[in-house]
Residue frames relative to the residue before (quaternion, step in Angstrom):
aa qw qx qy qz dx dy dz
X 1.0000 0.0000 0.0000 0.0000 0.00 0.00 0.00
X 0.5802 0.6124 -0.3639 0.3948 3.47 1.23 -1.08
X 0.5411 0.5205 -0.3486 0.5611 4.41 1.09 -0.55
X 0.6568 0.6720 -0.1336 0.3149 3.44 0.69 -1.16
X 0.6513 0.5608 -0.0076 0.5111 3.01 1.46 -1.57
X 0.5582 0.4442 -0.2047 0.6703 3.22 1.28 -1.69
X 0.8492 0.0862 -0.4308 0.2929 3.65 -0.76 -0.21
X 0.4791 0.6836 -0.4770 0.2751 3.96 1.00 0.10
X 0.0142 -0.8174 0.4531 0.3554 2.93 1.41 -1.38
X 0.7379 -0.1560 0.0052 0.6566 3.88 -0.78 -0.75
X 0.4813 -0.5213 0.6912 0.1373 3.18 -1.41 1.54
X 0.2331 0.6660 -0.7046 -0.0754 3.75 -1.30 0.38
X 0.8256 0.0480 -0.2599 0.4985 3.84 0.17 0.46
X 0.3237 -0.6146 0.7110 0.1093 3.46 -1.32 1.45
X 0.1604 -0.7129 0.6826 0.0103 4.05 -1.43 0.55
X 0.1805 0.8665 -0.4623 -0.0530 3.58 0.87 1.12
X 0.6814 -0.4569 0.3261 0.4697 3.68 -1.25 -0.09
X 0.4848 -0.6044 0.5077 0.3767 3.75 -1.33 0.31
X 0.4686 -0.4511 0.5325 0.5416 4.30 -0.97 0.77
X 0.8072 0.4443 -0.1924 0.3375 2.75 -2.04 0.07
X 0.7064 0.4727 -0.3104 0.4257 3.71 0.79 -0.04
X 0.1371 -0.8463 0.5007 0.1195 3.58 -0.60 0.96
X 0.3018 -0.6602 0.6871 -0.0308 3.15 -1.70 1.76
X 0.4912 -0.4660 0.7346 -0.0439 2.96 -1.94 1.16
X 0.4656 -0.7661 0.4171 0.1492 3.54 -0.92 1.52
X 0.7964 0.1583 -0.2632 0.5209 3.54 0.12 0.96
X 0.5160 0.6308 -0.4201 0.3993 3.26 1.47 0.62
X 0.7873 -0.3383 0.3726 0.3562 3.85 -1.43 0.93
X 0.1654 0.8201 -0.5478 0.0013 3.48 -0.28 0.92
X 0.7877 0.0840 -0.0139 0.6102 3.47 1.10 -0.95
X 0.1652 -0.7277 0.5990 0.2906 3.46 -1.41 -0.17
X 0.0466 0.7587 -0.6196 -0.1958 3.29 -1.28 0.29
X 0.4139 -0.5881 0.6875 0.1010 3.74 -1.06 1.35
X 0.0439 -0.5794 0.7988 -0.1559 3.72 -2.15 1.10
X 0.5864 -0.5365 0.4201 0.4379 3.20 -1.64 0.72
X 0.6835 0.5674 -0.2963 0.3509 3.75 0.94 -0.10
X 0.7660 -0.1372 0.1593 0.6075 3.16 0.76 -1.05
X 0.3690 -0.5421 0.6477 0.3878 3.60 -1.93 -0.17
X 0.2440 -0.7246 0.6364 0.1022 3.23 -1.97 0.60
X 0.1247 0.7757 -0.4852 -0.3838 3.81 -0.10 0.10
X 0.3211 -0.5812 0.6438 0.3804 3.61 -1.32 0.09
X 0.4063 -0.7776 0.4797 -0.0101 2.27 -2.27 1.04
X 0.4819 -0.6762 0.3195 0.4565 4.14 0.33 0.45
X 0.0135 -0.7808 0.5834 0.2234 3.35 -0.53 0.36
X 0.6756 0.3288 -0.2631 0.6052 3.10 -0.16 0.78
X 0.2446 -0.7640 0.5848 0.1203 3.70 -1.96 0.32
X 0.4640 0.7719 -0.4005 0.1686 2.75 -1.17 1.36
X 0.7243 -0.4534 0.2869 0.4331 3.58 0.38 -0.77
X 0.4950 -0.7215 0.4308 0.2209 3.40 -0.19 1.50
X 0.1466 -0.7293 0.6600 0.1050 4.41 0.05 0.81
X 0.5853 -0.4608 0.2669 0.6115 3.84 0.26 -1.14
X 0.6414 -0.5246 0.5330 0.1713 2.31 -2.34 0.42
X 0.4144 -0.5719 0.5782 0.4086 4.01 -1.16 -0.53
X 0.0595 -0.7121 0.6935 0.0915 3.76 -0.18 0.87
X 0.4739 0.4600 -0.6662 0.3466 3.86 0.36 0.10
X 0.8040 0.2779 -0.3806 0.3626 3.86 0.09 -0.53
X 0.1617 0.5750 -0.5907 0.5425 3.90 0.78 1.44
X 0.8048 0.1821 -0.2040 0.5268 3.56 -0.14 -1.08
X 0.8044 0.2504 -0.0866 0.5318 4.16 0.57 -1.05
X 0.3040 -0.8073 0.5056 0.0162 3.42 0.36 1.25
X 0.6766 0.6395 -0.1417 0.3365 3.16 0.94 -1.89
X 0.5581 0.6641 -0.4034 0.2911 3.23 1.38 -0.38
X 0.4080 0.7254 -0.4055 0.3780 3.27 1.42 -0.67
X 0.5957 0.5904 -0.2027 0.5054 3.59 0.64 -1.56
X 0.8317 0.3315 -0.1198 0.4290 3.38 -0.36 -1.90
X 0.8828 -0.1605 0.0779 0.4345 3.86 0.45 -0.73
X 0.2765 -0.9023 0.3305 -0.0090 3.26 0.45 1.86
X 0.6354 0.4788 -0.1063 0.5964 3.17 1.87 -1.31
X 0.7131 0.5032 -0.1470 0.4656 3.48 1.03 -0.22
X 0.7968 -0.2444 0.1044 0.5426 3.43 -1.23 -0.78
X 0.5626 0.4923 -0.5787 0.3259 3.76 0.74 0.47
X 0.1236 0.7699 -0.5909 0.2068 4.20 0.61 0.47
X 0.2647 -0.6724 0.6855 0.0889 4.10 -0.66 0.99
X 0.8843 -0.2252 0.1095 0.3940 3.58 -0.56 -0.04
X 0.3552 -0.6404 0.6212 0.2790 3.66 -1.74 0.23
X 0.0954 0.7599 -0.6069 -0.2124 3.34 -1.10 -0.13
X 0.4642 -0.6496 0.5700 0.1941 3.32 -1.77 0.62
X 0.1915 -0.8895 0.4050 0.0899 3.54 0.61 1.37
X 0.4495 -0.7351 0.4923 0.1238 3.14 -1.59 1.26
X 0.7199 0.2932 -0.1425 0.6128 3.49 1.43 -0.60
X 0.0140 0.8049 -0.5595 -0.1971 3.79 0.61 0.84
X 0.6983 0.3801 -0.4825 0.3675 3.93 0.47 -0.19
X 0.5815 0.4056 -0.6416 0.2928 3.76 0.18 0.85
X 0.2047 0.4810 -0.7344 0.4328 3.75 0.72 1.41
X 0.7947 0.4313 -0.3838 0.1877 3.27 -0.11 -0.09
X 0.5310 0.5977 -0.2720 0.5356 3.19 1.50 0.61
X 0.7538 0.4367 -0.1817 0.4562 3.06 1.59 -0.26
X 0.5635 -0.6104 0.4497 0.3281 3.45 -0.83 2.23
X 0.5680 -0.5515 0.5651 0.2321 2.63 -1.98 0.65
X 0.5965 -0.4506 0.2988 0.5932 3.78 -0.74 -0.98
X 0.5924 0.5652 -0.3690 0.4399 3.37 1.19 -0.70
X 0.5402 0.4819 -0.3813 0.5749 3.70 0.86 -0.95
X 0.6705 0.4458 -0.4222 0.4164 3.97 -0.39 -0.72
X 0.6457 0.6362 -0.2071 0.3681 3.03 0.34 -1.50
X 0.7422 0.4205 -0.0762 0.5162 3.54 0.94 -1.44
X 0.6401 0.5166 -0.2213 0.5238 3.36 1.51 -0.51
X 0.7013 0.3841 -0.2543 0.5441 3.76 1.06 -0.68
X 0.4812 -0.7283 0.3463 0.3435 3.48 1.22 -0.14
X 0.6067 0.4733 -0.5752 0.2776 3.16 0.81 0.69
């Protein structure tokens, strides 16, 4: 998210999923919109939408201000728990986006 972030810059509208809605692992889950561009995010993992962070509805900016933190977009309550295992750590990502 931290590459992401850098090229959105200021984050000003977040488009999160509805509770209760079920996603497919690599499928459109959220958008987030910047004075630059849109991004959409993708589920990693399948399963059901538990909740979402409506604080970033009203404070978008969290994205920006605290990415690892209270700026989290949704939980889910996963239907396929072994396709965590397909998914890079940070060091793997990291090593994969080139930085």
């Amino acid at each position: 998210m931290d590459q992401g972030r850098g090229e959105l810059s200021d984050v000003v509208y977040v488009e999160l999923p509805k509770v209760g809605a079920k996603v497919n692992a690599g499928a459109v889950v959220a958008t987030i919109e910047s004075v630059k561009a849109a991004s959409d995010i993708y589920a990693p993992v399948s399963g059901e939408v538990t909740e979402v962070n409506s604080d970033l509805v009203k404070h978008p900016e969290l994205v920006n201000k605290e990415p690892f933190g209270a700026a989290w977009l949704f939980k889910l309550k996963m239907s396929a728990p072994e396709e965590v295992d397909k998914l890079k750590d940070a060091a793997a990502y990291q090593a994969a986006i080139g930085e």
